[in-house]
N, C-alpha and C positions, 0 to 999 in steps of 0.2 A: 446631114448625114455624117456619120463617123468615120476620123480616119481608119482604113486596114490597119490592121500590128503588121509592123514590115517581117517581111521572110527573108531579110540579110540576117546574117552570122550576124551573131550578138559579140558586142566590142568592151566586153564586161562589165564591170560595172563602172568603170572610169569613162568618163564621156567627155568627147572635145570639146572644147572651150569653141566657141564661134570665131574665125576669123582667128585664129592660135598664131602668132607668128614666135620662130624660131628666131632665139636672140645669141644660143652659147655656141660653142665647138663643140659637139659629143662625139666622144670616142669609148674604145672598152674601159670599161671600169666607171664610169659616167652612173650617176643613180639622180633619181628625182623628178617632178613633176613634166619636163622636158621630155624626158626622156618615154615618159608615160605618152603624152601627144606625140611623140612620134611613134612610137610603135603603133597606137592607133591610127594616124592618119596613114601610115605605112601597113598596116590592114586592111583599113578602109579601099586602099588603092592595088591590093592583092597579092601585096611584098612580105609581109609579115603573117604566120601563119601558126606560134605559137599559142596554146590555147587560152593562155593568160595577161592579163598588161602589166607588168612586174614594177617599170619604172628599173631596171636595172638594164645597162648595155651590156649586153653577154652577146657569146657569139652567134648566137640565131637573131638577135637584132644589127649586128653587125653584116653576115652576111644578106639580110635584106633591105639595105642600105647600099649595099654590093649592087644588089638587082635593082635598087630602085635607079643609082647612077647608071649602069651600063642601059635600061633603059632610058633613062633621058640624056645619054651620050653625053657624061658628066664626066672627065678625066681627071685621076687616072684611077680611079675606083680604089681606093683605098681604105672603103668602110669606115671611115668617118664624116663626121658631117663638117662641115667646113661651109666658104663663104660661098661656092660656085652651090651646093646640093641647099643650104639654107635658101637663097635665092629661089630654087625649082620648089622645093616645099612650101616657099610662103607664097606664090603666084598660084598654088593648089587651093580650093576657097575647103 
């Protein structure tokens, strides 16, 4: 039998890498493939909600970086990704 077409929001055309682990610091102004898996897996996870994966840090991926720390009581939420939120990101499969 064939799989269903899944009925999740489509995560454009950029698709995560399996097992992606987060290696840089991203903060604003940050661009590139990094940056592209996070906002997808920060999608995937309900934090990011722009309609497109840009691969650029602007402030709509900054602020859901916001909520993805104050969700996982990540201090002091400073919208970047640093070594405590890479940590919570890469323990996400």
């Amino acid at each position: 039998m064939a799989d269903k077409p899944s009925t999740t929001k489509s995560l454009d055309s950029a698709a995560p890498s399996v097992g992606y682990i987060f290696k840089n610091y991203l903060y604003l102004g940050s661009r590139g493939e990094e940056v592209k898996q996070l906002q997808i897996k920060l999608q995937k996870l309900g934090f990011f909600s722009y309609p497109t994966i840009t691969g650029n840090f602007g402030s709509v991926t900054r602020t859901s970086v916001i909520k993805f720390q104050k969700a996982n009581k990540l201090a002091p939420y400073p919208g970047w990704v640093g070594v405590g939120t890479r940590a919570a990101l890469n323990k996400i499969p």
